[in-house]
C-alpha positions in Angstrom: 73.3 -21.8 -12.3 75.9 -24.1 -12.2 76.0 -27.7 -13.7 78.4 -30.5 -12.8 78.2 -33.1 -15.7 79.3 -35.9 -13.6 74.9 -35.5 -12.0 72.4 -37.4 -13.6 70.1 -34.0 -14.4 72.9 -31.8 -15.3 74.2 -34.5 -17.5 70.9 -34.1 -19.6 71.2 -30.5 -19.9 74.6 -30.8 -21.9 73.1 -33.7 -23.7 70.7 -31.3 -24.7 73.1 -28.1 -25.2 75.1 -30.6 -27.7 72.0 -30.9 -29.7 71.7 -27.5 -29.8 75.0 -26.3 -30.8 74.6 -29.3 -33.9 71.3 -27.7 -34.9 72.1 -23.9 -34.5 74.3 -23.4 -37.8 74.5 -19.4 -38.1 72.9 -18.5 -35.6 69.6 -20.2 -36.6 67.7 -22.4 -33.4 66.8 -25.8 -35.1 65.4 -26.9 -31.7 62.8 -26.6 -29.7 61.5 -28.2 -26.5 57.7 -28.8 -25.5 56.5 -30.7 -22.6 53.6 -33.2 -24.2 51.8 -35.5 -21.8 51.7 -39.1 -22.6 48.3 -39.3 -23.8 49.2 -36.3 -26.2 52.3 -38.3 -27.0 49.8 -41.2 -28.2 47.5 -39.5 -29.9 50.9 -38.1 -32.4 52.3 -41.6 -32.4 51.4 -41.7 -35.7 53.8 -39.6 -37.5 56.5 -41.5 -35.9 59.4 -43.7 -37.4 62.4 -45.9 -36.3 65.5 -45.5 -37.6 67.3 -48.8 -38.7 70.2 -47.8 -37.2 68.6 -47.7 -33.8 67.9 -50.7 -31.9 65.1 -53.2 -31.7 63.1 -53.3 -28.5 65.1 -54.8 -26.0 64.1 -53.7 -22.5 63.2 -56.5 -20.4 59.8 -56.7 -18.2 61.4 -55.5 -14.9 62.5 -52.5 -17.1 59.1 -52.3 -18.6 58.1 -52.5 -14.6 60.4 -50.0 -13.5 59.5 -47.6 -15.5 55.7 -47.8 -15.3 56.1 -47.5 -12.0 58.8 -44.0 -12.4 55.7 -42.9 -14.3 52.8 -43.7 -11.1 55.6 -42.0 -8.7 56.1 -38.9 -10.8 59.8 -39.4 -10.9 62.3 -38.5 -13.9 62.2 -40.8 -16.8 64.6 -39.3 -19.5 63.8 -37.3 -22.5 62.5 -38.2 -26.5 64.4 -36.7 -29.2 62.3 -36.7 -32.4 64.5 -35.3 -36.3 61.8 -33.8 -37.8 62.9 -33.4 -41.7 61.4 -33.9 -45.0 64.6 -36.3 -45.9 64.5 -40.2 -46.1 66.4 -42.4 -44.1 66.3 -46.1 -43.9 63.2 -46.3 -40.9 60.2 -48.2 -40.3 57.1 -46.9 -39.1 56.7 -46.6 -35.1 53.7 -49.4 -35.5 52.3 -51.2 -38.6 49.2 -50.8 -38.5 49.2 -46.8 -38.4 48.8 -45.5 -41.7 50.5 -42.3 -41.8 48.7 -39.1 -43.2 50.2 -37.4 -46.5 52.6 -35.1 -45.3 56.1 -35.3 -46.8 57.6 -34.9 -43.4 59.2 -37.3 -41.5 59.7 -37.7 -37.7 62.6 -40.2 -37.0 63.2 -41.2 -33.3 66.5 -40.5 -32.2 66.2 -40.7 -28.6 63.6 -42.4 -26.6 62.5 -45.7 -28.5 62.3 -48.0 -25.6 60.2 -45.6 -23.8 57.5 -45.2 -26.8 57.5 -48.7 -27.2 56.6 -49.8 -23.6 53.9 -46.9 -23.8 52.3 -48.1 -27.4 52.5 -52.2 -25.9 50.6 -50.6 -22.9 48.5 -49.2 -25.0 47.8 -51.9 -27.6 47.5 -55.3 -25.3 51.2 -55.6 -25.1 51.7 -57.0 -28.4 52.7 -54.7 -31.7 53.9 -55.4 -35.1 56.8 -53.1 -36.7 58.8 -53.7 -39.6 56.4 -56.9 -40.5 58.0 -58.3 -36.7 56.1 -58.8 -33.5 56.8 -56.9 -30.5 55.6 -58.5 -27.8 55.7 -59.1 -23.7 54.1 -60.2 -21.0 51.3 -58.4 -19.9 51.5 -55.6 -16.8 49.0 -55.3 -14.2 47.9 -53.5 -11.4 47.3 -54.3 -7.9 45.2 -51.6 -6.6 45.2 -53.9 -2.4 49.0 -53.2 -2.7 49.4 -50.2 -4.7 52.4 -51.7 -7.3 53.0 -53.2 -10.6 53.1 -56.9 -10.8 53.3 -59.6 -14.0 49.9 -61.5 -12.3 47.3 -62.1 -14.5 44.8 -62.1 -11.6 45.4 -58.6 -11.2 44.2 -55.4 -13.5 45.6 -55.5 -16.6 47.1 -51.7 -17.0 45.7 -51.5 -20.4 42.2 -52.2 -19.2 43.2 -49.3 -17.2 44.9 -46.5 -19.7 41.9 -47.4 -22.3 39.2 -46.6 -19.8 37.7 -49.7 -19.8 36.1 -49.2 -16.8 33.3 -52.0 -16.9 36.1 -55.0 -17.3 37.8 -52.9 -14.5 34.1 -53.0 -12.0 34.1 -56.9 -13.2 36.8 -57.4 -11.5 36.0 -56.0 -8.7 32.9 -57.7 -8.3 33.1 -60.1 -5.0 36.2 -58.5 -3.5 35.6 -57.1 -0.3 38.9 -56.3 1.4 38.6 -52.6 1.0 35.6 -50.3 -0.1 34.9 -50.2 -3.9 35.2 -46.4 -4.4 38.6 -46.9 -2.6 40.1 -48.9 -5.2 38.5 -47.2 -7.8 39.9 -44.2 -6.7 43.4 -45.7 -6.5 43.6 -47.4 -9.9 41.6 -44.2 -11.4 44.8 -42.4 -9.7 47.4 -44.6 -11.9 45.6 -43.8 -15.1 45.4 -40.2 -14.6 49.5 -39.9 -13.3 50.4 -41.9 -15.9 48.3 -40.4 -18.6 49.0 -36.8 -17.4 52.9 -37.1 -16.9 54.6 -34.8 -18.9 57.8 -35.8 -21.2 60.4 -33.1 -22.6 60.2 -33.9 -26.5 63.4 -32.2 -28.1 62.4 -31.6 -31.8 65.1 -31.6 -34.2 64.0 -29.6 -37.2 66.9 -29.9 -39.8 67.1 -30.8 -43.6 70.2 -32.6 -44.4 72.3 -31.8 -48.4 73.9 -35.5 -48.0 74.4 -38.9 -45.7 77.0 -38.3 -44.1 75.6 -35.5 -42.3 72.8 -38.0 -40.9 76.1 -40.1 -40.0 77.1 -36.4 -38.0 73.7 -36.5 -36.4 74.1 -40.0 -35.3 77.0 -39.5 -34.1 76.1 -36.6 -31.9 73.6 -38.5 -30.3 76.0 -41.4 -30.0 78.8 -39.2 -28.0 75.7 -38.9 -25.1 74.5 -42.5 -25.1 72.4 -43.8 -27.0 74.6 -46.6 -29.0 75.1 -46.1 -32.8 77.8 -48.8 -34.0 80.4 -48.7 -36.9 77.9 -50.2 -39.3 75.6 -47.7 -39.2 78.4 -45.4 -40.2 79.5 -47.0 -42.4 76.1 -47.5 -44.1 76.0 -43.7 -44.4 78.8 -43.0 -45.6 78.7 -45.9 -48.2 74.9 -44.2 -49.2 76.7 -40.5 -49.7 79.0 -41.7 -52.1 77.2 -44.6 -53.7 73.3 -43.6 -53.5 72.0 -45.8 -56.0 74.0 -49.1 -54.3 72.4 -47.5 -50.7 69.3 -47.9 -51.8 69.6 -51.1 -53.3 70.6 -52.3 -50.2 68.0 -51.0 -48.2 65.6 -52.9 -50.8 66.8 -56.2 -49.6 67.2 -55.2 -46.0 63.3 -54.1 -46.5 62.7 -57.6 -48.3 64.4 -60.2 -45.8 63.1 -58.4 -42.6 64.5 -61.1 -40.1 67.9 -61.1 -41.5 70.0 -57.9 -39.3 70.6 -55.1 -41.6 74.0 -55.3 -40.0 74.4 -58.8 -41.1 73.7 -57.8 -45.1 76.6 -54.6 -44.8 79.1 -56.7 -43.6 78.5 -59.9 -45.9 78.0 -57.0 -48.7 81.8 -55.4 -48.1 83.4 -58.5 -47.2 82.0 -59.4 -51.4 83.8 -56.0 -51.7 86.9 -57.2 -50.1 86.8 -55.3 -47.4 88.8 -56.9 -44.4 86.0 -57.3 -41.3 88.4 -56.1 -38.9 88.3 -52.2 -41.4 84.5 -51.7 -40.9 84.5 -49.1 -38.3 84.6 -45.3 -38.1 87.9 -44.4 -38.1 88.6 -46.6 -41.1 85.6 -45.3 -43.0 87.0 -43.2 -45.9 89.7 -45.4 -46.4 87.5 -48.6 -46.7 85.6 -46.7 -49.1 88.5 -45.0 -50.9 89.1 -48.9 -52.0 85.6 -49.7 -53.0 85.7 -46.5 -55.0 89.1 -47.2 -56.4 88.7 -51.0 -57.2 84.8 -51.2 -58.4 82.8 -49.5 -60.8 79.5 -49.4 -60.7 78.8 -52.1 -63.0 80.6 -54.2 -60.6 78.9 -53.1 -57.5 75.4 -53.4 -58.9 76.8 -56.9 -59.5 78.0 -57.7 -56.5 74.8 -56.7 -54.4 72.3 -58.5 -56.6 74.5 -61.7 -55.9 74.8 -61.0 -52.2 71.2 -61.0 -52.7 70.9 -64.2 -54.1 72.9 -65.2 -51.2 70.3 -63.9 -49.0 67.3 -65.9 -50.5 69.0 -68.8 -50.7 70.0 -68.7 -46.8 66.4 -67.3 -45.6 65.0 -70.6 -47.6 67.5 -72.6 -45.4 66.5 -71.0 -42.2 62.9 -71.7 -42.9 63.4 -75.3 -43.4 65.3 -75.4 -40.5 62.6 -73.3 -38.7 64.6 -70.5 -37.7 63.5 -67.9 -39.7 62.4 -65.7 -36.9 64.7 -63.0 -34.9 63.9 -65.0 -31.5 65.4 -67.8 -32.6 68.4 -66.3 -34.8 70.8 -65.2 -31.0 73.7 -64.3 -32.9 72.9 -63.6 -36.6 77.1 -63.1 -37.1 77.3 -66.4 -37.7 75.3 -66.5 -40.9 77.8 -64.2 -42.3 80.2 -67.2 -43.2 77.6 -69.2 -44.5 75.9 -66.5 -46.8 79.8 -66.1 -48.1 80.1 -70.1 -48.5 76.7 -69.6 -50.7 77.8 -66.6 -52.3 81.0 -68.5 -53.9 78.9 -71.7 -54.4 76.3 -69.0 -56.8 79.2 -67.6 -58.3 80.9 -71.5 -59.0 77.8 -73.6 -59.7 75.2 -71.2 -60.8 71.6 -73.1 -60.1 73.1 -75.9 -58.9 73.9 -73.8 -55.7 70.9 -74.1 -54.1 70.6 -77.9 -54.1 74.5 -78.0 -52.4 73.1 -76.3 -49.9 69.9 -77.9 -48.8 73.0 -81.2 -49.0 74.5 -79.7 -46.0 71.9 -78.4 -43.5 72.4 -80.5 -41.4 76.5 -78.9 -40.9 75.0 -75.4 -40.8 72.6 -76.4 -38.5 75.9 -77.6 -36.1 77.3 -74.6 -37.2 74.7 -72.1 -35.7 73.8 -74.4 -32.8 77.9 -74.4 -31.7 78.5 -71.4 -32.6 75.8 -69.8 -31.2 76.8 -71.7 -27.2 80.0 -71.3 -27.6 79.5 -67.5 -27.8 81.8 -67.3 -31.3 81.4 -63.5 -31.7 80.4 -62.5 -28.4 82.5 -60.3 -26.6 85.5 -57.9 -28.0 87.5 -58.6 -31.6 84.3 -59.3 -33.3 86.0 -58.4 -36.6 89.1 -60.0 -36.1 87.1 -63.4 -35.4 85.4 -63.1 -38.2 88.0 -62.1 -40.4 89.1 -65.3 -39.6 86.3 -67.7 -40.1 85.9 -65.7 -43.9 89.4 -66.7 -44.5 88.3 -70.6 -44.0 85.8 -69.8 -46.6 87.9 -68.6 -48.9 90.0 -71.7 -48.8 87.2 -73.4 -50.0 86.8 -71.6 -53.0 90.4 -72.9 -54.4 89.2 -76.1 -54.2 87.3 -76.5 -57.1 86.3 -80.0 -55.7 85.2 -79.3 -52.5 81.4 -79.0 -52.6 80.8 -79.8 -48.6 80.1 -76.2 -45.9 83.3 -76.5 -44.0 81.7 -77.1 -40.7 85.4 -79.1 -39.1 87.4 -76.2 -39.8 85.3 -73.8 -38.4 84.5 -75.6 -35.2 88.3 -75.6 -34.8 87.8 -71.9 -34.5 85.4 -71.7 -31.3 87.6 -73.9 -29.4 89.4 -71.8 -27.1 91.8 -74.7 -25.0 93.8 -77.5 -26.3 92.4 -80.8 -26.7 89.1 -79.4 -26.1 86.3 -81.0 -28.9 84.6 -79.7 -31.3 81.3 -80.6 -30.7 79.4 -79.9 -27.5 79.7 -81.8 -24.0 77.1 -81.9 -21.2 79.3 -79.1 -19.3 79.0 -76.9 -22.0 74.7 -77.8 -21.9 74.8 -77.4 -18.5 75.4 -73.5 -18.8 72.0 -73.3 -20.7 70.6 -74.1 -16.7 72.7 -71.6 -15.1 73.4 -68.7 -17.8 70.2 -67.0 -18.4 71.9 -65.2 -21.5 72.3 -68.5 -23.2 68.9 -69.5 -23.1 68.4 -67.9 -26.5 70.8 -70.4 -28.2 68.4 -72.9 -26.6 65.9 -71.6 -28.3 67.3 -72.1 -31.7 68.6 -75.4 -30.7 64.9 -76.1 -29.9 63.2 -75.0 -32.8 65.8 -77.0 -35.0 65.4 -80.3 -33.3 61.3 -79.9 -33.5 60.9 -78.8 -36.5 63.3 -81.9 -37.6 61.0 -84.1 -35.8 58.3 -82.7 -37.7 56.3 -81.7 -34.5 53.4 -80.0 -34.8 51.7 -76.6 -33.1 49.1 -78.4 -30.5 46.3 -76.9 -32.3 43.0 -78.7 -33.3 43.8 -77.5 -36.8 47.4 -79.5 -36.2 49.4 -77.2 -38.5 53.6 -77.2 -37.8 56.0 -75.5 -35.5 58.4 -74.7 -38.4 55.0 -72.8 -39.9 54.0 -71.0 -36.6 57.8 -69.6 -36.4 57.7 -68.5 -40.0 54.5 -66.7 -39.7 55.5 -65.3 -36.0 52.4 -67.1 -34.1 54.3 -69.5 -31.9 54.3 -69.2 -28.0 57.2 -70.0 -25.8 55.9 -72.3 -23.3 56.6 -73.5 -19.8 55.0 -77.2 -19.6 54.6 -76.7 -15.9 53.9 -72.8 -15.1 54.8 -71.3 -12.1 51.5 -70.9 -11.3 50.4 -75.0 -11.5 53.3 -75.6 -8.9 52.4 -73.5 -6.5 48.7 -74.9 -6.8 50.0 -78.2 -5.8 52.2 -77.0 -2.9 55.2 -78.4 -4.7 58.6 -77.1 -3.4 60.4 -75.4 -6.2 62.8 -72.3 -6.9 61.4 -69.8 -9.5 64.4 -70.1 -11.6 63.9 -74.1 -12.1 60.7 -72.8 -14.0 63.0 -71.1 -16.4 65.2 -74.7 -17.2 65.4 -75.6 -20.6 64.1 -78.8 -20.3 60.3 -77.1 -19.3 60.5 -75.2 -22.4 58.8 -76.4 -25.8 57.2 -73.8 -28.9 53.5 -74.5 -29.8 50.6 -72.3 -31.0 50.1 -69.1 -29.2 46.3 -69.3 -28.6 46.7 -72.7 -27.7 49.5 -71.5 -24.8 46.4 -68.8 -23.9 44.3 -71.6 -23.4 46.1 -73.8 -21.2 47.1 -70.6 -18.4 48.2 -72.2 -15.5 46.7 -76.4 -16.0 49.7 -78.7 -15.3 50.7 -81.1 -18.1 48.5 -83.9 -16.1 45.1 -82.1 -17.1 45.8 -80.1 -20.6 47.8 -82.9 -22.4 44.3 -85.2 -21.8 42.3 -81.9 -22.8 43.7 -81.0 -25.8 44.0 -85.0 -27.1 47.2 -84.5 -28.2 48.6 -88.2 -29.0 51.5 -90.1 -27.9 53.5 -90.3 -31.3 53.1 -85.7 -31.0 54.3 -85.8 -27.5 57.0 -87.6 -28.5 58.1 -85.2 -31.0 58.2 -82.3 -28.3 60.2 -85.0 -26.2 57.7 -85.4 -23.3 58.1 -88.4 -21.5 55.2 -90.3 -22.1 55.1 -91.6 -18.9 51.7 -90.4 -17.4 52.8 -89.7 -13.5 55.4 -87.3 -14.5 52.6 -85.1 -15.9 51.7 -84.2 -12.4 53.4 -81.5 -10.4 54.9 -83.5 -7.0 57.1 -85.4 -9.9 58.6 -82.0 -11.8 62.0 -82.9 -11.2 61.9 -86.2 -12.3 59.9 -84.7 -15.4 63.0 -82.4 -16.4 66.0 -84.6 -15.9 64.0 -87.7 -18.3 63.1 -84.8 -21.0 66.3 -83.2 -20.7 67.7 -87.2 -21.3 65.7 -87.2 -24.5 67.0 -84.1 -25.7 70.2 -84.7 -25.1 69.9 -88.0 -27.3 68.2 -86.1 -29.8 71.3 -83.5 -30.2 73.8 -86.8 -30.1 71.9 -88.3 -33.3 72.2 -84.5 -34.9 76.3 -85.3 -33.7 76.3 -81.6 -32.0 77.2 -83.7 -29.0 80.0 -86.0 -27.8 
């Protein structure tokens, strides 16, 4: 048989012929292939774990969609490559609330991770918890009249379906008559079975390794074929094969700060080394390490992790007072790198004095993250270069033995990209946040600030905080007008003007449950939340712009207030 790499199937095979020429040292087969249907997938999910190097989940619903619905049509879906190996690397278990049985062997997926994910939220009422974070997304149902996969609550939710719960499933059938009952039954019983039945090739690496860098080999193996392993993650492992007490000490606070990008504590870690940001990749590895080695002993390097730690606690209390202390709402954790340096010199300067110089200038980080984060400061190519830069303006500071203040001027400078342009943000630069989906996540943080500095609180009878919800990952996104409560009212709107920024706020989860698809007009009275609280989630308090035929007017007076909210922050012009 011939294979032509260049096909999507034959491209597999020498995926998977890679694999086996890394595990077949001597002559010895390390790997071994075995179909395992999804429900026997399941049931071993258990032994599972994620490396850190791989990463978080990130497929979106219509990928989630897509590849439910590759499942139902019996068509090709990719493979899951599990290391099986009795040596620990940096990983969290597949789901928290598995306790894994006593063996000392560990099964780290390499390949696949988006897939078991989608299949464990599917299986668990689309919501998880790994790594102390929640995993979570909109819920996947069924249409059994139209035979497809749709995000429509009024539909069969597919895990009513792969859990057998077959008397919620005749429930909802009761009073529908637009096909026979045993029909449908027969047609949704078909999804779980497909589904449930289909058959995934599970290549099982079975390989000790004598040091890290031959997990970095490994990684990098499975890199060359797609799935993306970045410099850090090499560089990680080659840092823990010649320093394996500093490794694990790093791991310990990566473990401890959860929220904080274990990406974001190796780079602030080496550029306390010295390393230049624009050295940390692959090709520069041994040489960056060569200097650690050559310029630090380990005194020195125990020292300077435990104050990048200190670092770290002091900027995670920060982020909780500002209410961001939660990956959603963190789009671009980079930028914290210059301010964890700025309080790692201020530690090292003013000892306890630090912390209290800090909280002083919250308000400039806050501009800091908020501009950095729109402007898109280390989005794109250079990453290192750019940052190498912005570390240099922190340097500055420390020869000034005066200068106590973050410095927010000199770094806006930086994100400007055309003369005479200003430093803090204009309506244009807003205005992207309604047309650039992407962006919507620095709204999000830019949200969360401005609430939690108006002190607003969760909608919930028990009336705790926004900032509290965030930290203890129980808020809900939510639309004030749903898509759903506009289309009740016959208003005529575009899907996407659901999406603008202005018809977003964060209040308790259960609460957003509770409200579904009410317009403002009837769950604002419902839930007695007072004027002085909708103020603080800048709803206009005027009542007929609760009511659907006046959304439009509703999102251009709340986006108003929000922008004069940002103006009194001076992140705008």
């Amino acid at each position: 048989m011939s294979y032509d790499k260049n096909s999507c199937d034959d491209a597999i095979y020498f995926y998977l012929l890679d694999l086996k020429k890394l595990c077949m040292p001597e002559g010895r087969e390390e790997i071994k292939v075995k179909l395992l249907r999804i429900k026997e997938i399941l049931e071993e999910i258990r032994a599972y774990r994620v490396p850190k190097v791989q990463r978080d989940f990130v497929w979106s619903r219509e990928k989630v969609r897509e590849f439910f619905a590759s499942l139902y049509k019996q068509h090709p879906v990719g493979v899951i490559v599990i290391w099986k190996t009795n040596d620990y690397i940096p990983s969290d278990p597949i789901i928290d609330d598995i306790i894994n049985d006593e063996s000392s062997e560990y099964n780290y997926i390499l390949d696949g991770n988006q897939r078991i994910t989608s299949l464990l939220l599917a299986k668990r009422g689309w919501e998880i918890s790994r790594g102390g974070r929640k995993i979570c997304i909109e819920g996947l149902h069924y249409d059994p009249m139209d035979d497809k996969f749709v995000f429509d609550a009024r539909k069969i939710d597919l895990c009513c379906i792969l859990n057998n719960q077959d008397n919620e499933i005749r429930e909802w059938f009761a009073g529908r008559r637009e096909e026979s009952e045993e029909e449908l039954e027969e047609r949704w019983r078909s999804v779980r079975d497909k589904i449930l039945e289909y058959q995934i090739p599970v290549y099982e690496i079975k390989k000790g390794v004598e040091n890290y860098k031959e997990i970095a080999e490994i990684f990098n193996k499975i890199n060359s074929t797609g799935v993306k392993v970045g410099d850090l993650d090499m560089i990680l492992s080659f840092f823990a094969s010649e320093f394996s007490e500093a490794k694990d000490a790093v791991i310990e606070i990566s473990d401890k700060y959860s929220e904080i990008d274990l990406k974001v504590i190796i780079r602030l870690i080496f550029c306390n080394f010295g390393v230049d940001q624009r050295k940390l990749t692959k090709q520069d590895a041994k040489q960056v390490l060569d200097k650690i080695k050559r310029e630090w002993n380990q005194d020195a390097i125990r020292r300077v992790i435990s104050e990048s730690e200190g670092a770290i606690s002091i900027g995670v209390r920060l982020l909780e007072e500002l209410g961001i202390y939660n990956r959603r709402f963190l789009p671009s954790q980079l930028l914290l790198i210059p301010v964890l340096k700025w309080i790692w010199i201020l530690i090292n300067r003013e000892g306890d004095k630090a912390e209290n110089i800090v909280r002083s200038c919250k308000n400039d980080i806050a501009k800091w993250l908020i501009i950095g984060s729109i402007r898109g400061r280390y989005t794109g190519g250079s990453v290192g270069k750019r940052l190498q830069e912005d570390l240099k303006i922190i340097e500055k500071f420390n020869q000034m033995e005066n200068k106590r203040r973050f410095p927010i001027d000199n770094l806006l400078k930086n994100t400007l990209t055309k003369k005479r342009a200003q430093k803090l943000l204009t309506k244009d630069e807003i205005s992207h946040l309604e047309e650039n989906s992407a962006r919507k996540k620095s709204f999000l943080m830019l949200l969360a600030i401005l609430l939690v500095k108006n002190e607003a609180g969760d909608w919930s009878e028990r009336g705790r905080s926004v900032a509290e919800r965030i930290k203890n990952n129980e808020i809900a996104i939510h639309h004030i007008f749903s898509e759903r409560s506009l289309e009740n009212a016959d208003v005529d709107f575009e899907p996407i003007d659901v999406q603008h920024f202005a018809n977003i706020t964060l209040i308790d989860s259960k609460v957003n449950k509770r409200i579904k698809d009410e317009p403002p007009s009837s769950y604002i009275s419902g839930l007695n939340i007072e004027d002085e609280e909708l103020e603080k989630h800048f709803i206009p308090l005027e009542r007929d712009l609760w009511e659907p035929e006046n959304f439009s007017e509703f999102i251009q007076k709340r986006k108003d207030l929000i922008f004069r909210k940002m103006s009194e922050l001076e992140i705008m012009r």
